[in-house]
N, C-alpha and C positions, 0 to 999 in steps of 0.2 A: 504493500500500500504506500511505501514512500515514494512512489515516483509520482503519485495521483500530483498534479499542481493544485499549487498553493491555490487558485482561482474556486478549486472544487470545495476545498474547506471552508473558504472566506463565505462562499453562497449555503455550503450548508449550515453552519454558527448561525447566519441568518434565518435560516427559514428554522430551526428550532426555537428562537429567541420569538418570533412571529409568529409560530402555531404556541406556543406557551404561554402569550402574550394577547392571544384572535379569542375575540370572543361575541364578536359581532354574530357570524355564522350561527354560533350553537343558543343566542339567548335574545334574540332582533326580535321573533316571534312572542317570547313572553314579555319582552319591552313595552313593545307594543301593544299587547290585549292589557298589560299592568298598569304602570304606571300613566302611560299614553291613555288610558281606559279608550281605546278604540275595539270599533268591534269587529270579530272575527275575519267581516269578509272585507273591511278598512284593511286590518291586518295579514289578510292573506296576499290581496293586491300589492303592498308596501313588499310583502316578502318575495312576490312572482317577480317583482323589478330589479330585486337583483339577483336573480337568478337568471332574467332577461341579459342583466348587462354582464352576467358573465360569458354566459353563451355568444354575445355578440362581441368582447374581449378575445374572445378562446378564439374568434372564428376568424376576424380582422386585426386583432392588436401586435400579430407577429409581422403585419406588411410593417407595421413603424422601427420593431430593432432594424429588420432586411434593410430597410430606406436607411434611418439616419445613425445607427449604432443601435447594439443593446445595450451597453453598458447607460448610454444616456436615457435613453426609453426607461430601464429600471430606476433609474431615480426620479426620475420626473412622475412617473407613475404611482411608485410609494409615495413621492409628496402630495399628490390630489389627494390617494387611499388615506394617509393618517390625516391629512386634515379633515376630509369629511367625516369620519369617523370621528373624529375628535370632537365635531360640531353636532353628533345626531342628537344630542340634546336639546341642544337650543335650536333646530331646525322647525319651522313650524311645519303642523300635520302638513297644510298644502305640498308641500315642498318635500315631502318625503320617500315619497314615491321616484320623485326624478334624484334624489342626493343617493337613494343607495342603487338604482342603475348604475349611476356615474360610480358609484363605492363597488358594483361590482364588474363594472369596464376597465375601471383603474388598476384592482387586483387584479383583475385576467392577463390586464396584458404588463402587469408588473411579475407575472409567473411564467408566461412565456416568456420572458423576456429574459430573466431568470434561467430557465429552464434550456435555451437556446446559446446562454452562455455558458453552463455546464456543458452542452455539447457539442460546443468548438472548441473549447479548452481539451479535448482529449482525444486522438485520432477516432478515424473512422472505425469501426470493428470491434471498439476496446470501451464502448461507454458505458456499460451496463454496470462497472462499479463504480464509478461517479454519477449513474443515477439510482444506484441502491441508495450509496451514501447519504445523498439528499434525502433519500424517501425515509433513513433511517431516524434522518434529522428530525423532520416532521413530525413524524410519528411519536416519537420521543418527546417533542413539545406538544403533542394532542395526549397525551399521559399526565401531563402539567396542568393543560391550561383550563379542558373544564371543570375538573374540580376546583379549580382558584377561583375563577367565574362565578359558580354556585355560590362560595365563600361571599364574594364581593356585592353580589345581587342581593343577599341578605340584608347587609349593612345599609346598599344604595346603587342603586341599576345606574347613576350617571356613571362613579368611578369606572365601573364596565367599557364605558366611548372613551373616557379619557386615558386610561390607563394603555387599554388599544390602539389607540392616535399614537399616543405617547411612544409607545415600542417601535410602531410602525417610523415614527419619524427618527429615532433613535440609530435604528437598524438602516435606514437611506443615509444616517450622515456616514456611519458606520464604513460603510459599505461604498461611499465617496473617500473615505479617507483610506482604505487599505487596498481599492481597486480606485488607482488612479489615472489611469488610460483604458482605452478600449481594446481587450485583450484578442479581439477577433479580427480575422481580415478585416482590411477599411471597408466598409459597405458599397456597395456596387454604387454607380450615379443610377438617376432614373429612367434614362436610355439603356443602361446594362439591367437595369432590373428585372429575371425572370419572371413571367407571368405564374401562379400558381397552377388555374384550373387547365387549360392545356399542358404544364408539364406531367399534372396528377392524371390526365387522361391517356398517357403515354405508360407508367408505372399501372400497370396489369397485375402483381402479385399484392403491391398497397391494395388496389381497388378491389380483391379481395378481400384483403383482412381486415377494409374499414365496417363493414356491417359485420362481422363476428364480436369488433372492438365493443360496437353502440350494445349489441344483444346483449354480452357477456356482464357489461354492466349495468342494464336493467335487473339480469338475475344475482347479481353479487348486491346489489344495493336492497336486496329485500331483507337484508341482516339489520337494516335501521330503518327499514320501514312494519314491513309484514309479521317480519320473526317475533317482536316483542308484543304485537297483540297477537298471533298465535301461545304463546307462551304464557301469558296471561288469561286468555279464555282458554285453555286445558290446567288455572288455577296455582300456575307456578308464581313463584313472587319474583319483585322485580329485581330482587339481590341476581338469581339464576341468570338473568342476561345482562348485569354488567359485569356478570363473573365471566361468562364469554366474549366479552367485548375487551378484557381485560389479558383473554386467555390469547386472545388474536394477537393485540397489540406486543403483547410478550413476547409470543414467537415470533414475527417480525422483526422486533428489536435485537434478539437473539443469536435467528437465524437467516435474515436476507442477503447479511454480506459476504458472511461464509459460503453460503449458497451461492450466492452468484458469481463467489469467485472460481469456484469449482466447475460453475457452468460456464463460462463467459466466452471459452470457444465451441461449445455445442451449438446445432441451428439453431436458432430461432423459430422458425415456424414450429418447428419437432416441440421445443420446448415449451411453446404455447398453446400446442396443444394435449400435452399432456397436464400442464397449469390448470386447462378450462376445464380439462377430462376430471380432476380432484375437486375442482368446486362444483362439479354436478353434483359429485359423488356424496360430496359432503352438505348438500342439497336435498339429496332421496332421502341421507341416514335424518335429515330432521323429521321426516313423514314415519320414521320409525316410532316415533314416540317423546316423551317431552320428561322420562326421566333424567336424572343430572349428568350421569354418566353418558347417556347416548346422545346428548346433545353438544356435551362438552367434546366428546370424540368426534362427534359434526362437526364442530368448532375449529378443530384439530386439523383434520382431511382439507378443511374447507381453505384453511389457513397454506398451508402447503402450498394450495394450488395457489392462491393470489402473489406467496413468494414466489414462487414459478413466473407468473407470468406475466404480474403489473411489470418490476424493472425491467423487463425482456422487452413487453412490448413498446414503452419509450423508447428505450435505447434503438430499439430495430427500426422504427419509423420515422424517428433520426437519421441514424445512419443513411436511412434511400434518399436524403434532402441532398439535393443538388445546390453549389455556391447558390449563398443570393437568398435561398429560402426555406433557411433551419429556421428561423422565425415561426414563419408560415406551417412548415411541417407540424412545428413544436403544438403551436395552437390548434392546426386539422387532429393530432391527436391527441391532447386535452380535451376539446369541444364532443369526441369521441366519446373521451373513455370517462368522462364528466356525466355524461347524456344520462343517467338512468337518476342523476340528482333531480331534475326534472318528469322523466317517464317513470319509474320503479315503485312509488307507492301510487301512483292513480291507475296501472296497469294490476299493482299486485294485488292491489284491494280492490279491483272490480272482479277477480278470478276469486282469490279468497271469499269473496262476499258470495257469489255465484253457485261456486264449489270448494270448498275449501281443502278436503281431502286431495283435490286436483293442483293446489299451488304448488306444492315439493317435488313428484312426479315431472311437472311442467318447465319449471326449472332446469332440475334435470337432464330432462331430454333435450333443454334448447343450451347449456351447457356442452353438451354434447355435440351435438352441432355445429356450434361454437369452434369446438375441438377439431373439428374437421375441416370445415372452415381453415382455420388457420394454417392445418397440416397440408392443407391442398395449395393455400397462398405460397406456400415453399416453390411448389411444380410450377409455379407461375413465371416463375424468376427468368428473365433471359438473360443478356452477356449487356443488353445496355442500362439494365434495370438494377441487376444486382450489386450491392455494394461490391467495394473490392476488399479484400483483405488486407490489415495493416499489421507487421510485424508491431509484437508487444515487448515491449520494457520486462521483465523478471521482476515479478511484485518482490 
């Protein structure tokens, strides 16, 4: 791991400090019905807005690193992010709606941005453990930050905006002051700047694996939506599923770096499909029953599969970006593998509601799919498509 550059640490310190620190995401909604005393469907709207602006971040905010740097795009980006946030107190209801689009445009494209510097700082072939490392960051700081959040919302739901702004704008000067040039080719002018959607209509083996990405995480995100009122109406208490959300997060931290070091010259399609193959699997075993052991071994399986195949799949759909539009890639696969934050409880709870016996099975099988999908995107690969291979450093 000594040869990772200095670049890959400086962005992951960050983004632990910023998920430890985020608390917008997890407690906007009861801001909102609470102290805001707005009602549910005021509050549902306020929160679709920024979900809206993330999706439109994820999906546009990587043309602005390609155009004018990333390095500058990430700071400017975390400035809008913690100031708005900084202000959702004093923001009036009107106006709340359009500050957290903007609060989730700014964060999109302060993560692609982010996320596109991680990988240029590391050859083509070899990212997957400069994008574990990140993920492990993260991760790491979501073990932190909502129970601190709980803690604070007790006392006073403002400290919640403030303390958030506060991190966020801490981590931008941060992050000016120990990346002080732009560590990436100089960015193309706007006559060299490749077009995205004709390059992506050329890449045949991506256009595969992009709807396995969207599927896979409709049915992975049913773990925070569906799973804990399944868990609840079969009468388990709510200790049982933050024991597994705790069980996930553990082995994650544990095991994704080791893991991925040991994989990091396997394929990638093979690998993601075997990743999607473990979270079916660990999908069915929840339909088994809702005792502690067989859910936590769900847990388990299901756990596996996601080190498997979230860093894989970043790093792989990186790697296909052509100069010009690691940007762009970074965000086409965020905006992907993001999508089920938006689809995953109004799809799972119209089937749960429906059939419920049918939710785990359904899963499952489109896991499955998933699987193949991905293993087939392999066979897609041609000689102008495929990355090339870069000799690697000796970790």
């Amino acid at each position: 791991m000594r040869d990772i550059p200095r670049i890959v640490w400086i962005l992951a310190v960050g983004r632990f400090v910023n998920a430890a620190g985020s608390f917008v995401f997890t407690f906007l909604f009861l801001y909102l019905t609470g102290p805001r005393a707005l009602s549910l469907t005021q509050a549902g709207l306020i929160s679709g807005a920024l979900g809206v602006g993330l999706l439109a971040g994820n999906l546009t905010g990587g043309w602005f690193g390609d155009r004018y740097g990333h390095r500058r795009i990430l700071l400017l980006a975390s400035t809008v992010a913690g100031v708005v946030t900084l202000l959702v107190p004093w923001t009036p209801v009107a106006l709340l709606a359009v500050s957290t689009a903007v609060l989730g445009y700014s964060g999109a494209t302060a993560g692609t941005a982010q996320g596109a510097l991680t990988a240029l700082a590391v050859p083509t072939g070899d990212r997957r453990r400069a994008v574990a490392i990140g993920r492990a960051a993260f991760n790491a700081g979501c073990v932190i930050g909502p129970p601190l959040g709980a803690l604070l919302a007790v006392e006073h739901f403002t400290a919640l905006f403030v303390i958030d702004g506060l991190v966020l704008l801490a981590v931008r000067a941060a992050t000016a002051l120990l990346l002080r040039a732009e560590p990436a080719p100089a960015a193309p002018s706007a006559r060299a700047l490749p077009r995205l959607w004709p390059t992506l209509r050329t890449d045949r083996a991506l256009l595969a694996l992009l709807p396995a990405i969207v599927v896979m995480d409709v049915v992975y995100r049913q773990l925070y939506s569906t799973l804990p009122v399944y868990l609840r109406d079969h009468g388990r208490q709510l200790t049982l599923y933050a024991t597994l959300i705790a069980v996930g997060s553990g082995l994650i931290l544990l095991l994704e770096i080791p893991v991925t070091m040991l994989l990091r010259r396997r394929s990638a399609p093979a690998i993601l499909g075997i990743g999607y193959a473990l979270v079916g699997a660990g999908m069915a075993m929840f339909g088994l029953g809702t005792a502690a052991g067989t859910v936590i071994a769900a847990m388990v399986v299901l756990t596996a599969g996601e080190i498997l195949y979230k860093t894989t799949a970043t790093a792989h759909v990186l790697d296909r970006a052509p100069d010009g539009l690691t940007g762009r890639y970074q965000g086409l696969y965020t905006a992907a593998a993001t999508s089920g934050t938006m689809l995953a409880a109004p799809l799972g709870a119209a089937l749960y509601g429906l059939a419920p016996a049918a939710l785990w099975p359904v899963c499952a099988v489109a896991a499955a799919g998933c699987g193949i999908l991905a293993w087939r995107s392999g066979r897609a690969e041609t000689p102008a498509t495929a990355p090339v291979p870069q000799p690697l450093s000796p970790a």
